[in-house]
C-alpha positions, 0 to 999 in steps of 0.5 A: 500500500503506497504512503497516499493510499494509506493517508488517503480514506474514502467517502461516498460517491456524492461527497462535494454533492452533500456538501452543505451550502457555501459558508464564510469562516473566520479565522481567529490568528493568535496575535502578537502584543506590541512590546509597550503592552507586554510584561507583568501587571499589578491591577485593581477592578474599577468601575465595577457594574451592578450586574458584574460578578467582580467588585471593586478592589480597594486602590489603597490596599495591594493585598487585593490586586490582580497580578496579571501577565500579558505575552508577545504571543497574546497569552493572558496569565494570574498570579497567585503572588503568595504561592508564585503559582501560575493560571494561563486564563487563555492562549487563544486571543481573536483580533477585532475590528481590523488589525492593530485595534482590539483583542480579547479573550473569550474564556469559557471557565469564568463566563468573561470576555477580556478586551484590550486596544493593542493601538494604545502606546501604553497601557489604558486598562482592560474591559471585561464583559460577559461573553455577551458583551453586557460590561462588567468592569476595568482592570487598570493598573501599571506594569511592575515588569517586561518579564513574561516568561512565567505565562506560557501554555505549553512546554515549548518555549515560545521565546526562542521562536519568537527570537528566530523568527525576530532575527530571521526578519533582520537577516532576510528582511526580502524574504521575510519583511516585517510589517503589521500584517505578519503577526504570530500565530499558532497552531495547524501544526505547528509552535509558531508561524508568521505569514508575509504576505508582500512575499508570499512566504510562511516562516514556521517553527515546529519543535527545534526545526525552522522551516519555510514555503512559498514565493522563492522558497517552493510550494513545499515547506523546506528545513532553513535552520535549527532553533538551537543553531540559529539562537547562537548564529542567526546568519546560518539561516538557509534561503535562497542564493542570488549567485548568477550560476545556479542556472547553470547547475539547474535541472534533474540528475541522475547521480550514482555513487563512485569511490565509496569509501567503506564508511559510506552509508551508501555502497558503490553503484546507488543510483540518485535522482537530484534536483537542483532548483532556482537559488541553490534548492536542492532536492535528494529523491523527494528529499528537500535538504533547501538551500546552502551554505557558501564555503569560497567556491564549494556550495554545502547542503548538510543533512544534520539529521542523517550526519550527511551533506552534498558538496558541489564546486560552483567554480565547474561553471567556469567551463562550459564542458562541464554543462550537463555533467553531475558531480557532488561530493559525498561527506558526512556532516563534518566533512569527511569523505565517504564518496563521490555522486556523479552522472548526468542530467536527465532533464532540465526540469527543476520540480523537486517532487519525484523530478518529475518536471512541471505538471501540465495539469497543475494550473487546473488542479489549481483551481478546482482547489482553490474552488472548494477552498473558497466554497467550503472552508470550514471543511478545507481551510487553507493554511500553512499546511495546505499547500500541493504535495505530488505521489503515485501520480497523485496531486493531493493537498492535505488539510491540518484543521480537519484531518481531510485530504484531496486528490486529483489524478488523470484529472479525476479527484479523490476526497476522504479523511476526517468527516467522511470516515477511514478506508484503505484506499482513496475512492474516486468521486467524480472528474474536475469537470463534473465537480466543478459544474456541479459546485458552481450550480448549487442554488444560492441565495440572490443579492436583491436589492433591499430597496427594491422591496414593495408592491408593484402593478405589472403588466404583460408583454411580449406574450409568446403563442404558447404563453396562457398570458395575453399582453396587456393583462395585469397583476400585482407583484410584492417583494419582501426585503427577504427577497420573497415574491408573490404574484397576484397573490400566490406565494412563490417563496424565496429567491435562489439563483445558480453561481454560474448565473448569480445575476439571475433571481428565479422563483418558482411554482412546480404546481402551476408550471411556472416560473419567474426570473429577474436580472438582479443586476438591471435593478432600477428604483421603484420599477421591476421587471421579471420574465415569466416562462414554463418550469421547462424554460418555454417563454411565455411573457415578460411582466414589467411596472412600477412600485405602487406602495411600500407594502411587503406582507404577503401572508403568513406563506411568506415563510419558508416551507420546511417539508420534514417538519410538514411531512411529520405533522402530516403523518400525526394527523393520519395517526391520531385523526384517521376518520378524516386523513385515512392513511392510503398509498395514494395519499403521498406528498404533493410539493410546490414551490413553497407548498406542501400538501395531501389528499385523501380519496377516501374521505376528499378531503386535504391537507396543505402546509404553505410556508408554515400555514396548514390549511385544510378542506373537505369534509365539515370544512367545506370545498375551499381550503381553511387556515387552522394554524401553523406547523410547529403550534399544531405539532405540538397541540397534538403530541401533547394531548395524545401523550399519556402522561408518565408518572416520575419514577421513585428513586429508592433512598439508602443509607450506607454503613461500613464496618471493620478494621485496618492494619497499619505497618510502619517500616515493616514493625509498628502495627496500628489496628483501627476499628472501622465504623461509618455511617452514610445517609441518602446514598445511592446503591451501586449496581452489582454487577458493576465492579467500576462502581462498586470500587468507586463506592468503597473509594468514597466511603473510606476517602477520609481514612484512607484518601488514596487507594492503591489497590480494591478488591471488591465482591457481593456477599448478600443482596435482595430487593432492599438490601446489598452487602458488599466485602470490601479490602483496600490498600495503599503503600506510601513512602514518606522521607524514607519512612514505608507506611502499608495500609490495608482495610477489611470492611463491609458495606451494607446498603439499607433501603428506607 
């Protein structure tokens, strides 16, 4: 089974299909605290509300102040200044209003929201609020100190990234330019990152490891460095070479090893495919090893993890025999010889994955990911670990946040992970094309112009000779600022439209046959004008005119029908009225626009819900429908009076009394044997056939004789109806500054009924 095949799981056949409707997601980036703002606080509350559950300290008593950390990375801590302990309140601040404005931290735990405005110069004070914004009070104070570093939420040491990707900026400020856009982040794999948009590239630290990807760097992250290294030596950050000979060197190799020395950790006759790409990038099989270092004429690519590295004399380019020829000296990561890499270039393509040159079909899969992305992203976010990755001729992107992965192949595309469950193979679930006809066609929700809501007086024109219509005829058309219609009184529902045509509102009734459609786009104030045809698209008329009234109520049908809910109170009726609605196989589901309805042949008479309107007719209602209520107020009326009401259970009471005795042993000689006799009132009764609950039960009943318990054996000496007596031996063995104290208790544990 290949590496992508194993990542890779299935999904059904229609998986983008039931894709739910396109959504918007925001993603909250961890923000980076301008340094005036970081450090550690002394606060007081102040300004405290009457609904707040915090109350005013005394400024003239330090005893009650706050003692708050706030850190570059937006982490927010307490301190207990008597124990030194310390609380992280939050890791995850989300930046409002634009950036360099205000952050807060919503923290679930204390039901409080904690605001701060990071474009003060100095500290002002912190809001806090409820999570539903009502204001509770400020926290303001001074700060006693830069030191942050007691505040971090994880084992990993923030600082030393922070200090990499600091100097990093200062090092290759091209690569990595410094603005008010590229703020710390943290998570989707990774400690740290920063994103630099005026370059397109993301600087990202996971564990000791630096890395980089995009703009110059490559679609593929690359190792530029080490945490370690880099702390000490910030000039040892790898990106990429300006020197004019990499063109060149530039293309696919296939080297194999000569002179092998018995130290090798490849023998004589190993063929490698290399890569050498723009700026010195150098790619070993699909190995990345990124850029070199410079050493006079020799360009150095060191592997520190596998104690190898790749030497190769720039100076060859001097001598134009030399082009087309390989040659890399083979060293360990101190530089001793193991053997030489030589052969010849295959082919000028500089694509790292497989060297296997540039995709053809990349721009294409390019867009198709870019489609779902934009359409789906809470189900594919892009982020720093979304980026393509090539395998067994799969072009796949891989999705950190949602475990999910996409793969296209002979232009056919896979999807599978997270949501849609595991499967050893990836499943094929249609071509690009389909896909990307099938995405762009999902009904959406038309940009009507609020202004244009109101009643209208229509007039037909254009009649066709098919069209039932006859020019000159009116009728009056209402629009709701919701972008519902009726027409002539008939409610038609709400709008939808297609992404291939979004300019296009189209509303429709399947039961009449007929549908109306407007160009959003040509909308002009107080006129409308809409083109009537078949459900089948056969014109039949246009209908245009001007805005009488501002009047928008069309019914209650103006709501939106729900057919579950409808359905359900539908088959309630049948159940609990089947004198009137008899259930039958011709009484099916009639659906319309915004309609939906029943008829029963035996009794004539029928059932409709129009938005959430239920009508009925036939029988002692008459020939025309009657409005009786609505879905969800007569679905309740009716599952509540033919609901039996049921009795609460009664739960028996118990007490509980453990007796016995104990052994207690000092240093293997001491003896202590205490008699055990307590009493419990109103417990509950554990179930015998439960030992997890029988041991927890005799745990709690000894927790304050014996509050940690190495061992319990428990079992069931007697039990009836009113009754349970349990046998019970407990232990535990503990080593106090080099003194041994063994515990064991032998008890009973009878459970007695009221």
């Amino acid at each position: 089974m290949n590496v992508f095949s194993r990542l890779l799981v299935s999904a059904t056949a229609a998986a983008l299909g039931v894709l739910a409707g396109p959504t918007v997601a925001q993603t909250l980036a961890t923000v980076s605290i301008p340094e005036a703002l970081q450090g550690y606080y002394t606060l007081e509350v102040t300004d405290s509300t009457p609904s707040s559950p915090l109350q005013n300290t005394d400024t003239q008593d330090t005893s009650d102040d706050l003692h708050f950390y706030l850190s570059p990375i937006g982490e927010i801590c307490l301190k207990n200044p008597s124990s030194g302990n310390i609380e992280v309140l939050s890791s995850q601040p989300q930046l409002q209003y634009g950036l360099f404005s205000k952050v807060s931290w919503d923290i679930a735990d204390l039901a409080m929201r904690f605001t701060i405005d990071i474009a003060q110069t100095s500290f002002a004070g912190i809001e806090v609020q409820s999570l539903a914004g009502t204001d509770y009070a400020r926290l303001t104070g001074t700060r006693v100190a830069l030191d942050t570093g007691s505040c971090r939420s994880s084992t990993f040491d923030t600082r030393d990234a922070l200090v990499v990707i600091n100097e990093a900026e200062k090092t290759a400020p091209s690569y990595f330019p410094k603005s008010a856009l590229s703020v710390n982040q943290i998570g989707d794999g990774f400690d740290l990152y920063r994103y630099y948009p005026s370059s397109g590239v993301y600087l990202a630290v996971r564990g000791n490891t630096v890395l980089a990807r995009g703009g110059d760097f490559g679609s593929e992250y690359v190792i530029v460095g080490y945490v370690d290294d880099l702390l000490s030596t910030p000039s040892n950050l790898r990106v990429p070479s300006s020197d004019s000979r990499w063109s060149f060197f530039a293309g696919t190799y296939l080297l194999e090893m000569t002179e092998a020395l018995a130290v090798s950790p490849i023998a004589d006759g190993t063929q490698l495919n290399l890569v050498i790409g723009d700026g010195g990038l150098l790619c070993v099989e699909e190995k990345v090893l990124a850029y070199p270092s410079i050493s006079g004429a020799n360009a150095i690519w060191t592997d520190s993890l596998s104690n190898i590295r790749y030497v190769l004399d720039l100076s060859r380019a001097a001598d134009s025999d030399n082009f087309g020829v390989g040659e890399l000296a083979f060293q360990s990561s101190g530089g001793n010889p193991f053997g030489l890499l030589t052969g010849d270039q295959t082919s000028l393509s500089k694509e790292c994955s497989g060297a296997q040159g540039a995709d053809a079909q990349l721009s294409t899969n390019n867009a198709f990911f870019t489609l779902i992305e934009t359409e789906y992203p809470k189900l594919f976010p892009s982020g720093p670990q979304t980026f393509n990755q090539t395998q067994d001729g799969f072009t796949y992107r891989y999705y950190f946040n949602t475990q999910l992965f996409v793969g296209i192949k002979d232009s056919v595309v896979y999807v599978n992970g997270g949501q849609f469950g595991n499967n050893e193979n990836p499943v094929a679930i249609g071509t690009i094309a389909a896909l990307t006809a099938q995405i762009s066609n999902v009904p959406v929700a038309p940009n009507i112009p609020s202004s244009s809501a109101g009643t209208y007086s229509v007039t037909f024109a254009g009649a066709t000779n098919v069209s039932p219509f006859s020019n000159g005829a009116t009728a009056s058309v209402v629009l709701d600022a919701a972008g519902a219609l009726c027409f002539d009184g008939l409610s038609l529902g709400s709008a939808t439209t297609l992404k291939s045509s979004p300019n296009t509102a189209t509303w429709g009734s399947s039961d009449l046959g007929l549908k109306l459609t407007m160009d959003t786009s040509a909308v002009t104030a107080g006129t409308i004008s809409l083109s009537v045809s078949s459900f089948a698209d056969v014109s039949y008329a246009t209908v245009a005119g001007t805005q009488t009234s501002l009047e928008t109520a069309c019914g209650a049908s103006n709501q939106v029908l729900n057919v579950a809910d409808s359905s359900a109170l539908f088959d309630l009726a049948e159940q609990y009225f089947p004198q009137f609605f008899p259930k039958n196989v011709l009484s099916t589901n009639q659906l319309g626009s915004n309609t939906l309805s029943r008829f029963y042949p035996a009794t004539g008479m029928g059932l409709l819900v129009e938005g959430q309107a239920v009508s009925v007719r036939g029988g002692p209602y008459g020939t025309a429908y009657v409005r009786v209520g609505e879905v969800a107020e007569l679905t309740t009326l009716i599952v509540a009076e033919n609901t039996p009401v049921t009795p609460e259970p009664v739960i028996p009471i118990y007490d509980l009394r453990v007796t016995g005795n104990g052994e207690i042993i000092f240093n293997s000689s001491t003896l202590v044997r205490p008699t055990v006799d307590i009493k419990k009132y109103a417990v509950e009764r554990p179930d015998s056939t439960d030992t997890s609950a029988m041991q927890a039960v005799v745990r709690s009943a000894l927790s304050d004789i014996l509050p940690v318990i190495d061992s319990i054996s428990v079992s069931v000496v007697a039990e009836s109806t009113s009754t349970l007596v349990l046998s019970a031996v407990a232990s535990r063995t503990a080593n106090v500054t080099g003194n041994t104290r063994e515990s064991e208790y032998t008890v009973l544990l009878t459970f007695t009924q009221r």
